[in-house]
Structure formats: structure tokens, C-alpha cells
PLY file of the C-alpha trace (Angstrom):
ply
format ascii 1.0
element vertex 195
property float x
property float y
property float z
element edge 194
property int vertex1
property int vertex2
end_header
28.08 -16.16 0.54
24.82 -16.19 2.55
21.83 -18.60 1.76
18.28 -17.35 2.46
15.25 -19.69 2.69
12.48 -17.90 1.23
8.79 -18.77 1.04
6.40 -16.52 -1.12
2.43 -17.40 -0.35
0.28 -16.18 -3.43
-2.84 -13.76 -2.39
-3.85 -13.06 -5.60
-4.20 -16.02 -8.27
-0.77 -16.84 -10.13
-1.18 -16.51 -13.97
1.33 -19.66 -16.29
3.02 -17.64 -18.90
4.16 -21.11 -20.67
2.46 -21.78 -24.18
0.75 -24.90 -22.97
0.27 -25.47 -27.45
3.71 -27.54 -27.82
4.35 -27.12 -30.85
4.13 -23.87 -30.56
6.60 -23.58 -27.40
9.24 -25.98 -29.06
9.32 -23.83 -32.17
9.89 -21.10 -30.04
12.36 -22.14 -27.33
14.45 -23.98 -30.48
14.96 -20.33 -32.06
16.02 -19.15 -28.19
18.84 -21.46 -27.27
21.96 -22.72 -28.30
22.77 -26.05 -28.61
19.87 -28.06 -27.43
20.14 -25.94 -23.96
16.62 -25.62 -23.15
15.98 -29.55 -23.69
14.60 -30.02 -20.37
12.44 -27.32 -20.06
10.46 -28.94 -23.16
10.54 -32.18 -21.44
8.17 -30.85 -18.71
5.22 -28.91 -21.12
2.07 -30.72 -20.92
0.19 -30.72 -24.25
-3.39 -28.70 -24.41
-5.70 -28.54 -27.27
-6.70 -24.99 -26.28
-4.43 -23.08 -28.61
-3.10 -20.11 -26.82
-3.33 -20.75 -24.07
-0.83 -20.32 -21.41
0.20 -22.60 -17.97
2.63 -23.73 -16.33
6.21 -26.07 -16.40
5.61 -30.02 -14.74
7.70 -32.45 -13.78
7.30 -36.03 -14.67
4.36 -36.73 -11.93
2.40 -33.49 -12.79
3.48 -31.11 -10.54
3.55 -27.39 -11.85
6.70 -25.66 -11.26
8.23 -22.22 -11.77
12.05 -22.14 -12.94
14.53 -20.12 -11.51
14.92 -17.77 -13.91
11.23 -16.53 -12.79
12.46 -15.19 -9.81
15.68 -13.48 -11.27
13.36 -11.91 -13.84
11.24 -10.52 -10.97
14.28 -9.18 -9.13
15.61 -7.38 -12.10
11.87 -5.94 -12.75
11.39 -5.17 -8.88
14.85 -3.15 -8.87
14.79 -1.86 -12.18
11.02 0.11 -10.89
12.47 0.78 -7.58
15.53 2.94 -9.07
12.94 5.47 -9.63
12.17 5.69 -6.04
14.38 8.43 -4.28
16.05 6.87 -1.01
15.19 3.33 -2.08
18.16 0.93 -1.60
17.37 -0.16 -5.53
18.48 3.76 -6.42
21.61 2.94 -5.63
22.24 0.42 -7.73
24.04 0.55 -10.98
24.48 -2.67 -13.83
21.37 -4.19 -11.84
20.73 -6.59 -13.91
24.61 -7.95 -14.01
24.49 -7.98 -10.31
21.29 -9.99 -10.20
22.65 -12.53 -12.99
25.85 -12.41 -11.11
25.41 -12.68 -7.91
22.11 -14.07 -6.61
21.85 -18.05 -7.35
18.10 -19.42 -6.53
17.69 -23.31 -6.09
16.24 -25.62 -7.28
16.08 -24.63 -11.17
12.84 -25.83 -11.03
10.91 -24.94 -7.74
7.41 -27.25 -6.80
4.48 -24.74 -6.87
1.97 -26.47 -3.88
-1.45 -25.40 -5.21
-3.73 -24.80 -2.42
-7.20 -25.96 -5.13
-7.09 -26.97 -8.00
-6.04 -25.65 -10.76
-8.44 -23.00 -12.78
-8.65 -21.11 -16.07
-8.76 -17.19 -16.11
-10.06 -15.83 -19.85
-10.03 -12.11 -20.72
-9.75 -9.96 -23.57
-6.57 -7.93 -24.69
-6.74 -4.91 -26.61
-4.14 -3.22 -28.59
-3.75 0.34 -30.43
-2.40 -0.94 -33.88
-1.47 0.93 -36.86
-4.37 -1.21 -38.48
-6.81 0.25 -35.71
-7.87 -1.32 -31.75
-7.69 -5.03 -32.24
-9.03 -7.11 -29.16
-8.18 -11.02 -28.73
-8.68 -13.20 -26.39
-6.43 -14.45 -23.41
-6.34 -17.75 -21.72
-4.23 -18.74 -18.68
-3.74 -21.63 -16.18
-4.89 -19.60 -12.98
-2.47 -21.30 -9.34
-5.70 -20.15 -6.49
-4.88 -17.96 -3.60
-3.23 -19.41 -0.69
-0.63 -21.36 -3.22
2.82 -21.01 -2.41
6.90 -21.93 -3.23
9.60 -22.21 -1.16
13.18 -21.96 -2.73
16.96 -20.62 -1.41
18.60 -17.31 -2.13
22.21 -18.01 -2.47
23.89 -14.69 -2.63
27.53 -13.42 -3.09
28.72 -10.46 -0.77
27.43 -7.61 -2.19
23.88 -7.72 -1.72
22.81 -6.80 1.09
19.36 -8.37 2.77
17.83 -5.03 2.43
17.86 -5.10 -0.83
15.97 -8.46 -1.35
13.45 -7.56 1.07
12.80 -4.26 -1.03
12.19 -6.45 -3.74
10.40 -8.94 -2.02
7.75 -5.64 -0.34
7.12 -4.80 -4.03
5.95 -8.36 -4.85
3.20 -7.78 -2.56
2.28 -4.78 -5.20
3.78 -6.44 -8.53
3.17 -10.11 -8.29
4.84 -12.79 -10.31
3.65 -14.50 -13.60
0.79 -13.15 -16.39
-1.09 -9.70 -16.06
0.65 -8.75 -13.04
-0.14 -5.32 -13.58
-3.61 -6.62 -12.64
-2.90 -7.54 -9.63
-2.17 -11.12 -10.23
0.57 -13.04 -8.78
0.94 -10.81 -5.50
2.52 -12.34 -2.74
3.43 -12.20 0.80
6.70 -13.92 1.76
9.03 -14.89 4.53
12.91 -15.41 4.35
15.09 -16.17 6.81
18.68 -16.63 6.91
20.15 -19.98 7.53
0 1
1 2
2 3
3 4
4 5
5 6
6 7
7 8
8 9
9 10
10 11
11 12
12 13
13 14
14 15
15 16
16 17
17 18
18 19
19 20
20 21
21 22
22 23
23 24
24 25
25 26
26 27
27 28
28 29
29 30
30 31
31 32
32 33
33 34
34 35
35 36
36 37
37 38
38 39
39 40
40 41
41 42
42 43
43 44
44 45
45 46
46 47
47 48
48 49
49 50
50 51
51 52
52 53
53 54
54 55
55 56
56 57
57 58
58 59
59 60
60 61
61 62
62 63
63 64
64 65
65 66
66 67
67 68
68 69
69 70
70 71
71 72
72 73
73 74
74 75
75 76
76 77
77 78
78 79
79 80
80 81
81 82
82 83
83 84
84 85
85 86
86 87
87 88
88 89
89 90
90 91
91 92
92 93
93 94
94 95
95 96
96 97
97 98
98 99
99 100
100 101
101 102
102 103
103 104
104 105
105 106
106 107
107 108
108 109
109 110
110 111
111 112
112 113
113 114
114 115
115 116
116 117
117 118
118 119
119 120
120 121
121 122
122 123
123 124
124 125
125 126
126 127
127 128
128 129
129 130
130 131
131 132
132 133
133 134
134 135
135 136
136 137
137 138
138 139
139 140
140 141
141 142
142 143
143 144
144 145
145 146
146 147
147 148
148 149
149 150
150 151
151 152
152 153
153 154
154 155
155 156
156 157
157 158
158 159
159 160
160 161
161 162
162 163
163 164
164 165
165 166
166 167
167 168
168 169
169 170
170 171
171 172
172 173
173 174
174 175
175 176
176 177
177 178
178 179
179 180
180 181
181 182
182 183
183 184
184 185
185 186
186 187
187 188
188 189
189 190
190 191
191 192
192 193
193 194
């Protein structure tokens, strides 16, 4: 096993995709997971009034945080786009999303976002092609500024190879993490180095 430290600064705002409405996000969660699992994760939503709108995880003192499972997600989506790319490393790889579940462990579950500002709110309309005709809405999200950043540790069974993760990471830089990232937001620039 190898262990990476990895540190990805934001240059485009990051977007929550938490319902920050509680109710809401415990009704929700509940009908996800088995057996009380996600527990914790409830513990940390701050309550809002604004209903609909979307932020981000704290701990106890206030801090926002991202959970693991962000990052795995983003692997999975970075390699799962990258398989289209002829003579990527990502091309190559078959069950992706087994092999990311399975073999790449990031710590802490919950990693400290270190906001760089404070924190803002990004609105902006959606529209949708419905069989009832366009409907537009309106979207609301905690908005991390530019210059934020979080540091966490790629532990990583033989089998993937650094290559890899820095073709995933290079896409982040295009894809971004969080809300509306095919906007733009949530792109980052990173350094990892091995310990």
C-alpha cells in the first residue's frame, strides 16, 4: 500500500451540494441508509431557513467539511469521462468503479475545508425540458471563495498506479468538485506527494 498526501487549492468557487433545510436532508438520508448508518453525517447539518438551499457538512465548532466519499465520487466521474479518451491511462481500466471503492481509502472521513473569505451565496436559475413544457426554478448554494483549499491522504492498494490519480487529479482542474461543475465551479489545482 502507498499513502499520498494530497492538497487540492480551489480556483474557481466550490458549490455545497448538502440540503442545508434539515428536515428535508434527514428525510432523505433516513430512506438512504441502513440501520442508522448515516447518523453522523446528520449530526453535522447546520439548519437554514432558506429552503433549498444547498451548503456544506460542519463539525461541532463550525467548520465546513467535505466527506470522503466526495472525492471517491470524483474519481469514479474523472475515470469514468477519461475512458473515452484513446491512450488515456483511465481507457484501460475495466470495473472502475469497484477498483475505486476497492482500493483507494481517503482519510479523514470528514476532511476540514480552510476557506480563504468568508463564506458566500451563489443564486441562479435552472431550466428543464419537461413533458409539461421548460420549467425554470431557482438555485441556491453555499459558495467556498477561490484560494480555499483541503488537504487529505490517498491510501491506495497495489494496483493503482500514481499515473492514474494524477490523470484524475489534471481533469479536476477542468471538472471541479461540488455543485454546477459543469460551470466551471469547483476547479482545482493540486499537489500530492508520496510519503
Amino acid at each position: 500500500m502507498q499513502t499520498y498526501d494530497v492538497t487540492l487549492k480551489f480556483i474557481e468557487p466550490l458549490l455545497g451540494t448538502i440540503p442545508l433545510n434539515k428536515e428535508l436532508y434527514e428525510e432523505w438520508v433516513q430512506t438512504q441508509a441502513a440501520d442508522g448508518e448515516a447518523d453522523d453525517e446528520l449530526e453535522t447539518v447546520e439548519e437554514m431557513t432558506e429552503k433549498g438551499t444547498t451548503g456544506f457538512h460542519r463539525l461541532e465548532d463550525g467548520t465546513p467539511v467535505l466527506y470522503d466519499y466526495v472525492i471517491k465520487g470524483f474519481f469514479k466521474d474523472a475515470c469514468g469521462m477519461l475512458r473515452r479518451v484513446p491512450k488515456s491511462h483511465s481507457s484501460k481500466e475495466k470495473a472502475y468503479k469497484k477498483v475505486v471503492d476497492g482500493l483507494i481509502f481517503v482519510k479523514p472521513r470528514r476532511i476540514p475545508i480552510l476557506k480563504n473569505g468568508e463564506i458566500g451565496i451563489l443564486e441562479r436559475p435552472l431550466r428543464a425540458k419537461t413533458a409539461q413544457g421548460e420549467r425554470i426554478a431557482l438555485s441556491r448554494s453555499e459558495s467556498m471563495p477561490v484560494g480555499s483549499s483541503i488537504t487529505f491522504q490517498l491510501h491506495v492498494m497495489d494496483g493503482i498506479r500514481e499515473e492514474l490519480l494524477r490523470e484524475w487529479l489534471d481533469y479536476g482542474a477542468l471538472r471541479g468538485l461540488g455543485q454546477w461543475r459543469n460551470g466551471g465551479y469547483g476547479s482545482f489545482t493540486y499537489e500530492m506527494e508520496l510519503r
